[in-house]
C-alpha positions in Angstrom: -55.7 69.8 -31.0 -53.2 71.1 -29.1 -52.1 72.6 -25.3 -50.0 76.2 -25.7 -49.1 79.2 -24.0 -51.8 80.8 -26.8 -54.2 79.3 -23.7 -53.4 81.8 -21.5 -53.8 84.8 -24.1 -56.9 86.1 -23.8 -56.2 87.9 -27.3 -56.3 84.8 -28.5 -58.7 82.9 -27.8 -60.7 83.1 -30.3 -58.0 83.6 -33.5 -55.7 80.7 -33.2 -56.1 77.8 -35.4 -56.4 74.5 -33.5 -57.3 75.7 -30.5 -59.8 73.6 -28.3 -63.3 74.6 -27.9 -62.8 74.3 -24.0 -59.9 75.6 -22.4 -57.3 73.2 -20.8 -57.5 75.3 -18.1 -60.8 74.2 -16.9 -59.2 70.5 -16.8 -55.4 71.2 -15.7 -53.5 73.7 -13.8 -49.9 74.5 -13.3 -47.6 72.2 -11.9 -46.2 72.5 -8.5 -42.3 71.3 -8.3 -43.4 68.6 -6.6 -45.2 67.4 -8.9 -43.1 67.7 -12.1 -41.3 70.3 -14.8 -42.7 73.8 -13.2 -43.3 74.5 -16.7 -45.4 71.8 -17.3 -49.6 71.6 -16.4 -51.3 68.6 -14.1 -54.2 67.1 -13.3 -55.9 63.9 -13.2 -58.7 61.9 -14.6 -61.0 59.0 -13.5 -61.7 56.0 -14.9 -63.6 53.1 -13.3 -61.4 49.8 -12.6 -63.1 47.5 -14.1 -64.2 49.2 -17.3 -66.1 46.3 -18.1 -68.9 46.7 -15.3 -68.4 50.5 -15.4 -69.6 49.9 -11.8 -67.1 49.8 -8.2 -64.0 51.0 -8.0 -62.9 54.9 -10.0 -58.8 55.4 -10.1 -57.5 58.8 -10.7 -55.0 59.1 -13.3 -52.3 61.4 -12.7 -51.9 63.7 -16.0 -48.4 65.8 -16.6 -48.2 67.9 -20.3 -45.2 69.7 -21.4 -46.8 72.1 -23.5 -45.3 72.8 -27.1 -42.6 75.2 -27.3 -43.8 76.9 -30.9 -47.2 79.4 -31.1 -47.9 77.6 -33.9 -47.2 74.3 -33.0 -48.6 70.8 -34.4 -52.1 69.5 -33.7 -51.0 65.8 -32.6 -49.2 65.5 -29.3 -46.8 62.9 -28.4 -47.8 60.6 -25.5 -45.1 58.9 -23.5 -45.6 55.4 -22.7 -43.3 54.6 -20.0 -41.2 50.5 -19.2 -41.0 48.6 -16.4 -43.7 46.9 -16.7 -44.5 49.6 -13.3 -43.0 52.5 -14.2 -45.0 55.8 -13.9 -44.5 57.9 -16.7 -45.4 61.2 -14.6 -41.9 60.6 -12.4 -39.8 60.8 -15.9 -41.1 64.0 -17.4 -37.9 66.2 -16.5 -35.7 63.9 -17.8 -37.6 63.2 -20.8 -38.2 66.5 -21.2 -34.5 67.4 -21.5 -33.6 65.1 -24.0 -36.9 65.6 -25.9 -36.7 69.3 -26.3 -36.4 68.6 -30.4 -39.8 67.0 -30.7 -41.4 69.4 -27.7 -40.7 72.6 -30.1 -43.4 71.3 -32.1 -45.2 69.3 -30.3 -46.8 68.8 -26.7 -45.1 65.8 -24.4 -48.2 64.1 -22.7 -47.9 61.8 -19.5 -49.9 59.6 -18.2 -49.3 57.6 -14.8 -50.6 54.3 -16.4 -53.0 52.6 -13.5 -51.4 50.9 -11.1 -48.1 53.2 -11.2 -46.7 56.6 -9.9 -49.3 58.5 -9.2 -52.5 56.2 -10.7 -53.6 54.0 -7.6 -50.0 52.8 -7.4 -49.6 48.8 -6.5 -46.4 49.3 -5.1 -44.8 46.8 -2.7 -41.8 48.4 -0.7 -39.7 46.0 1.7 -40.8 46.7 5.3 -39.0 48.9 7.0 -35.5 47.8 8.8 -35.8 45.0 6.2 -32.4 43.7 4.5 -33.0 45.3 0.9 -30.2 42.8 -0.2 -32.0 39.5 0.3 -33.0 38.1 -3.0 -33.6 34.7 -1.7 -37.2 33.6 -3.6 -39.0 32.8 0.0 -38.2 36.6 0.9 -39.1 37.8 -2.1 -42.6 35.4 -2.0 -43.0 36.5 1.8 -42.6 40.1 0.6 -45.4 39.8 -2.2 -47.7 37.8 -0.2 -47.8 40.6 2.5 -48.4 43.7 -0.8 -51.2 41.0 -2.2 -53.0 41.5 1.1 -52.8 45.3 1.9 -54.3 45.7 -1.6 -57.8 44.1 -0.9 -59.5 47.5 0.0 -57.5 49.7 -3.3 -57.4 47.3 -6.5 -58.2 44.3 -8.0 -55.0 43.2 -9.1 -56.9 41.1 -12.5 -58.0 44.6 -13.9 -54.2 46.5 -14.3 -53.4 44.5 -17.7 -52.1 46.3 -20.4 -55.0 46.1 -23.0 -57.2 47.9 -20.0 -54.7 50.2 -19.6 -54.3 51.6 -23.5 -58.4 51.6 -23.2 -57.6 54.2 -20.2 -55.3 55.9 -22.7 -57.7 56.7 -25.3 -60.6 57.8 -23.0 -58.0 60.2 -21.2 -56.6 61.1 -25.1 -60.8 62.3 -25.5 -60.8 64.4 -22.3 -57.5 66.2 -23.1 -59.2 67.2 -27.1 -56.8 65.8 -29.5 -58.0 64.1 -32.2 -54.9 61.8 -33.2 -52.0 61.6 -31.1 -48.1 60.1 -31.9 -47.0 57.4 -29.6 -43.6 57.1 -28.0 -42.8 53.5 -25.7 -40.0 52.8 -24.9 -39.2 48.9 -23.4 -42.6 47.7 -22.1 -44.1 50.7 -23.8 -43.6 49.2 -26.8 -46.1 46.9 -25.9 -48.4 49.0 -24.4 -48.2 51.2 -28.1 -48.7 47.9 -29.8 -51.8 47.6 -28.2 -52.7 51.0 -28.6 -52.5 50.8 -32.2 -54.6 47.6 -32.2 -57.2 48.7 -30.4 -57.5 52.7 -31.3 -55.5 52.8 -35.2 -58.3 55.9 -36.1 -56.4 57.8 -33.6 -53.4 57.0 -34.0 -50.9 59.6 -36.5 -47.7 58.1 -36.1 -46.2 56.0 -33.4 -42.4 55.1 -32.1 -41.3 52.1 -30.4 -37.8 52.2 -29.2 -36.6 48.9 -27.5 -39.2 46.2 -29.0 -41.1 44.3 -26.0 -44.2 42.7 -28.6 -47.0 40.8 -26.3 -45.8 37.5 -27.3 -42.5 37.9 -25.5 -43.5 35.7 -22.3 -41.8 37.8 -20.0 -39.2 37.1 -19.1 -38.8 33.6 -20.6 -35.9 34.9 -23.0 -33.9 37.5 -20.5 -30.8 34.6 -20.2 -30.7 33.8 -23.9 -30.8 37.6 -25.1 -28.3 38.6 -22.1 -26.0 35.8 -23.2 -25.8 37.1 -27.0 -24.9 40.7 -25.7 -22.7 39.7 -23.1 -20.7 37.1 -26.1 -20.6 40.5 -28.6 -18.9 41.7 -25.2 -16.7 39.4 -24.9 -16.1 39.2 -28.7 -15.5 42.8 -28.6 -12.9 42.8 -26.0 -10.8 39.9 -28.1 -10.7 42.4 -30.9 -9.4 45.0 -28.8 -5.6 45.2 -28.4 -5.5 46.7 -24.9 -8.3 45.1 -23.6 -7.1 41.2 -24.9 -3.9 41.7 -23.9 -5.4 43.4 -20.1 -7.3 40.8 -19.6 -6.7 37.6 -21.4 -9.2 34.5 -21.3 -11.5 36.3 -20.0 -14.9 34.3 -21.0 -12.9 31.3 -18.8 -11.9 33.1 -15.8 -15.8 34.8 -15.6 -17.0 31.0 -15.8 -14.4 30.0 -13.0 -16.1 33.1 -11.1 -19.5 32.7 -11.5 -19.3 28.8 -10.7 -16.8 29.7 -7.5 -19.8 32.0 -6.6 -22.2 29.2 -6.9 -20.2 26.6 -4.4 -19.1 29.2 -2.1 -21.5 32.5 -1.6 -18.9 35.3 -0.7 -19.4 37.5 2.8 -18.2 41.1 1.7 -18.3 43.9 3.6 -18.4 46.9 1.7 -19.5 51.2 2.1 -22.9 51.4 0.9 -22.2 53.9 -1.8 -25.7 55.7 -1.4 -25.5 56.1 2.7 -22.4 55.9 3.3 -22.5 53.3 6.3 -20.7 49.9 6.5 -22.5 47.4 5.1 -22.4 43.2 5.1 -23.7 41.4 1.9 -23.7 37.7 0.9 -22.4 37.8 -2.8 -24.0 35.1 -4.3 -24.0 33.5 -8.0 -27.5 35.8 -8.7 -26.1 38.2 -6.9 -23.3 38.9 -9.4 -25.0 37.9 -12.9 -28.2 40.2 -12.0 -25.3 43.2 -11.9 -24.1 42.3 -14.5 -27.3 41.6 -16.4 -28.2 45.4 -15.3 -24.6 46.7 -16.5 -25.3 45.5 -20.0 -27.9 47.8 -20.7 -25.6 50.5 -21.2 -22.4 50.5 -23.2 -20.7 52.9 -21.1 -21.4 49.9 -18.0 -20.8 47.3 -19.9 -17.3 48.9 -20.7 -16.3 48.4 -17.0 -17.1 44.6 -17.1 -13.6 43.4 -18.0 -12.4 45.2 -15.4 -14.6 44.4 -12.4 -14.6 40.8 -13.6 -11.1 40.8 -12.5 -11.7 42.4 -9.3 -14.0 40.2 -8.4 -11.9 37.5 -8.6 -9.2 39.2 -6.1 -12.5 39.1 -3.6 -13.2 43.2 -4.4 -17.2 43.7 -5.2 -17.4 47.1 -4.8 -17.7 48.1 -8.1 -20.3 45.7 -8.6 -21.7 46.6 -5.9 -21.9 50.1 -6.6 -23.8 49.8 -10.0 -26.2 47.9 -8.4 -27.0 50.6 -5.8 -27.3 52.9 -9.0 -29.6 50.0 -10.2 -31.6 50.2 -6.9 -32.3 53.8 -7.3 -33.7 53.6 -10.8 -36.0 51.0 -9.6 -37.5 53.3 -7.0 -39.8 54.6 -9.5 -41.3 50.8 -10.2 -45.2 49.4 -8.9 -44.0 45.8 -8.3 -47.2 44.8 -7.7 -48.2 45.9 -11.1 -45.5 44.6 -12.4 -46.3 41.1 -11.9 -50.1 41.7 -12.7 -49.0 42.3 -16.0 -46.3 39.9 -16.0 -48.5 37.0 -14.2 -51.9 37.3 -16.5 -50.1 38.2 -19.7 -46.8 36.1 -20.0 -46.2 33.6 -17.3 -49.7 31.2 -18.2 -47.6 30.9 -21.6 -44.4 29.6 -20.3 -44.2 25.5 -20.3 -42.8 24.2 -16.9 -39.5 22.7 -18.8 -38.9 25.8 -21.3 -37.0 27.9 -18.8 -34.5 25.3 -18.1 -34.2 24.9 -22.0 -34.2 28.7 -22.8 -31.8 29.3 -20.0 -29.0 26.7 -20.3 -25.1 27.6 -21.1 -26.4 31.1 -20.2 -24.1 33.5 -17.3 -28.0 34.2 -16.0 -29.3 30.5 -15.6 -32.7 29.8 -14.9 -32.2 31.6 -11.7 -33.6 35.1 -12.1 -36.1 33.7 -14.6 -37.5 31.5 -11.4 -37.1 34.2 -9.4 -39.4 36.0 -11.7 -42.1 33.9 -11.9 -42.3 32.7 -8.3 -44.9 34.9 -7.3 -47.2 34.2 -10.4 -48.0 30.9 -8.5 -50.2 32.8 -6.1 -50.5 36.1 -7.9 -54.7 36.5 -9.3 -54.5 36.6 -12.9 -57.2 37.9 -15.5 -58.0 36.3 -18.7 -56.3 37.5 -22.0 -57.9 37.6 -25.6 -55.6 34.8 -27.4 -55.5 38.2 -30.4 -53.6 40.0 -27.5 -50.9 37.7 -28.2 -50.3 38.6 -32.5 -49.3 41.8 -34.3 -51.9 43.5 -35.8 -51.0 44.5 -38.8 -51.4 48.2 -39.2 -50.6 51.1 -41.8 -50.1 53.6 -39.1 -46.5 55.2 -39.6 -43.9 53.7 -37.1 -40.4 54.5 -36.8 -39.3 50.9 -35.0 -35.7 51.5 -33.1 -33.8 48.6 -31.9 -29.9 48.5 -30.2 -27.3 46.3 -31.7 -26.6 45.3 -27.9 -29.6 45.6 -26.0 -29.5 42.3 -23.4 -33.2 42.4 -23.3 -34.9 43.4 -26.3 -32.6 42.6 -29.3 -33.2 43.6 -33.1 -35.0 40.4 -33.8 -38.0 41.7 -31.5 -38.6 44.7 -33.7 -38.0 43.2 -36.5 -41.0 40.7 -35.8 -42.7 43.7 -35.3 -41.7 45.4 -38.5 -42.9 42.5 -40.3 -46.2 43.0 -39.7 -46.8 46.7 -40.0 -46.3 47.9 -43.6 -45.6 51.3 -42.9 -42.9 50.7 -41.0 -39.1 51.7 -41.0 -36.7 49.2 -38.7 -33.3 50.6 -37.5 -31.0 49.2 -36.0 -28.6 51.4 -34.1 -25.4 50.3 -33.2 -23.0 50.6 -30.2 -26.4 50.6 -28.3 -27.8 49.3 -25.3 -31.4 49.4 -24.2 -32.7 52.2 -25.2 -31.7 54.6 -28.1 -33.3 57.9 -28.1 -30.1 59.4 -26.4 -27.1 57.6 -29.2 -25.7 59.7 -31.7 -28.8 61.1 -34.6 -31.5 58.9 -32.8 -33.5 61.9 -31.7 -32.5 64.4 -34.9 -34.3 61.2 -36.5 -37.5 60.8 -34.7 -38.0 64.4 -34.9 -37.8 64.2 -39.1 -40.1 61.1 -38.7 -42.7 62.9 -36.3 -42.9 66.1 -38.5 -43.1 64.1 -41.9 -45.1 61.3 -40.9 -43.0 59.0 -42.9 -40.2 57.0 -41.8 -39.4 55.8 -45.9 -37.5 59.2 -46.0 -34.9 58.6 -43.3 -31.4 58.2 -43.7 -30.1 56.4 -41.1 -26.5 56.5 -42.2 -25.8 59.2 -39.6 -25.8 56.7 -36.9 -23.5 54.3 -38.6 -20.0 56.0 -37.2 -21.4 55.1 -33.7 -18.9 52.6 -31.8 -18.6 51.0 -28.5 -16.9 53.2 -25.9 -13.4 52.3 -24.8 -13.3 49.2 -22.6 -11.8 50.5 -18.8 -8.4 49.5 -18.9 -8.0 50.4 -15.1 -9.3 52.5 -12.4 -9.2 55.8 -14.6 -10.7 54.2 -17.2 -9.7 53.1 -20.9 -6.0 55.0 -20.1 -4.4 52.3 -17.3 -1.5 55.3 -17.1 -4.5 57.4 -16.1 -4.4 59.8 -18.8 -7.6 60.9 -20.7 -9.4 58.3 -23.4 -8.1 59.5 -26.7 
């Protein structure tokens, strides 16, 4: 059933087809700006932490809906499963909201803060204040999650925030708000969580959309330097096709291998503005320092398009374009729970990663085994539940899904979804090209999860309208792809 403005028309109350028995009103209210889209409607719900027991501990799960734009608008809402894993969904409704606006007209947008993020009994883990934000030496990091371990004794047991709990949350919040079946949208880790979703509640499930495959046997994040490496070599590859940017910067694979192991003998001391304040700054540039930018730049085209050209800065000693995407980095990481991060991460993925397979997966990659160690540090101390060895297959499934995947996404590649599509018959894989991590925003991505989520049938698509899509102009100079400074033709 559905949430519309109809609610608030006492004329209609009784008349319009598909409304609830009970009024939304009696469960949400209007959203204050603080809390989200004024146009939107919030609330919360409990559920008890350990769901097993039903005894202890209740968390309040923060609700956000975007009501359908149409009077007579569809009966199945779409829920938003947000990444990370740690992101809250809640925090991302006004940007979702804007570039959803196709599927809202029909359709209410439903958030939920999944436990353990945004708004949910968040397990977030800050750096202490006056702390150097910078260090990403693994005993800082360690120290750091040690000291959020402790201060969570009295709020949350860290063993119950795993993602099959979590879709379990989903559907008992999906039976408070009325609806019968619901659509799906996850995006990164939300694939996952939708995966599980669909394994575990397929009756109410219409239709689903997974955009930027995670499945649960991807052992975060075991594969982050071989799936990097293969986007930053069609980079690369890219660049030596390119007349202006092969003949701009020549041999550039060799001179970014010359950096990077420079970087690794001899840690650079820059001193830079901090883009976001605006105050001087001291940083130790390391190895990790540089390949974890560069890592985050891929995830975009329009970043990536920049390496070229901050590769060679970097090697006159300039970081501060580097630098500066990583404070835009920083800020999009604001809205992440850490420390549910790694109860995912820690119970779900690391028990399945062999001591020797990260040096294996990792070699004769940019990234190394660093940031994978880095990673999986704090799962040597971190409490960890006990997963369902089914957690860890594909259900197979009839439920229509529209599987998206980008040709250069560093961290969830077209052969994740396509493992995915493998298994669930009514399926429709595409591949969209050009793109980074993430596609709902590339070319006729959204025109075509609209068609899907109205239909119910992704056999009917044509994807060919994404097939013009190419990689944006590599930055020639300062000015971008123009080094006269002129516009990008």
């Amino acid at each position: 059933m559905k949430v519309t403005l109809l609610l608030f028309s006492a004329l209609l109350l009784t008349s319009c087809s598909g409304m609830r028995e009970t009024s939304v009103l009696d469960r949400l209210k209007p959203c204050k700006a603080a809390e989200g889209p004024t146009d939107g409607y919030c609330g919360s719900y409990e559920v008890w932490e350990n769901r097993q027991t039903r005894t202890g501990r209740k968390i309040a799960l923060k609700i956000l809906i975007l009501p359908a734009l149409k009077q007579d608008s569809a009966p199945d809402p779409v829920f938003i499963l947000a990444g990370g894993p740690g992101q809250g969904a809640v925090e991302l409704a006004g940007q979702v909201q804007e570039i959803f606006r196709p599927i809202e007209t029909a359709r209410d947008l439903v958030f939920v803060d999944q436990r353990g993020t945004g708004k949910s009994n968040p397990l977030d883990c800050k750096p202490p204040k006056g702390a150097d934000d910078d260090d990403d030496a693994v005993a800082t990091i360690v120290s750091r999650l040690h000291g959020c371990l402790d201060s969570y004794k009295d709020k949350a047991d860290v063993t119950q925030y795993t993602t099959d709990i979590a879709m379990d949350d989903l559907d008992e919040v999906r039976q408070y708000l009325g609806y019968s079946k619901i659509d799906l949208y996850g995006g990164s880790y939300g694939t996952r969580a939708a995966i599980e979703y669909v394994r575990r509640h397929a009756d109410h499930t219409r239709a689903v959309v997974i955009d930027g495959v995670a499945p649960p046997d991807m052992r975060l994040p075991l594969y982050m330097a071989r799936d990097s490496q293969r986007a930053l070599d069609l980079l690369l590859q890219d660049c030596e096709k390119d007349a202006g940017c092969n003949k701009r910067f020549p041999n550039l694979r060799e001179r970014l291998e010359r950096l990077l192991a420079s970087l690794s003998a001899h840690p650079q001391k820059v001193h830079f503005t901090d883009p976001r304040t605006g105050l001087p700054k001291d940083i130790d540039v390391k190895r990790l320092t540089l390949t974890g930018i560069m890592f985050a730049s891929l995830y975009s085209p329009e970043t990536a398009a920049m390496l070229p050209l901050l590769i060679e800065e970097a090697e006159k000693g300039n970081y501060a374009g580097f630098l500066a995407i990583r404070t835009g980095a920083d800020q999009l990481s604001a809205n992440m729970a850490i420390g549910m991060h790694f109860s995912v991460v820690c119970t779900e993925d690391a028990p399945r990663i062999p001591p020797s397979a990260v040096e294996t997966e990792t070699a004769h990659t940019f990234l190394g085994d660093e940031m994978a160690k880095l990673r999986l540090a704090p799962c040597e101390f971190w409490p960890r539940a006990k997963m369902d060895p089914a957690y860890y297959t594909i259900p197979p499934s009839t439920v229509p899904a529209l599987i998206l995947s980008g040709q250069l996404d560093p961290v969830t590649p077209p052969s994740w979804g396509q493992e995915v599509a493998a298994q669930w018959t009514n399926s429709r894989h595409i591949i969209v090209p050009a793109t980074g991590h993430g596609t709902v925003v590339s070319g006729c991505v959204m025109k075509l999860m609209a068609q899907f989520l109205n239909d119910g049938n992704a056999s009917t698509l044509d994807p060919s309208c994404v097939q013009h899509l190419k990689r944006p102009p590599f930055f020639l100079g300062p000015s971008g792809p123009d080094p006269m400074g002129g516009a990008a033709k």
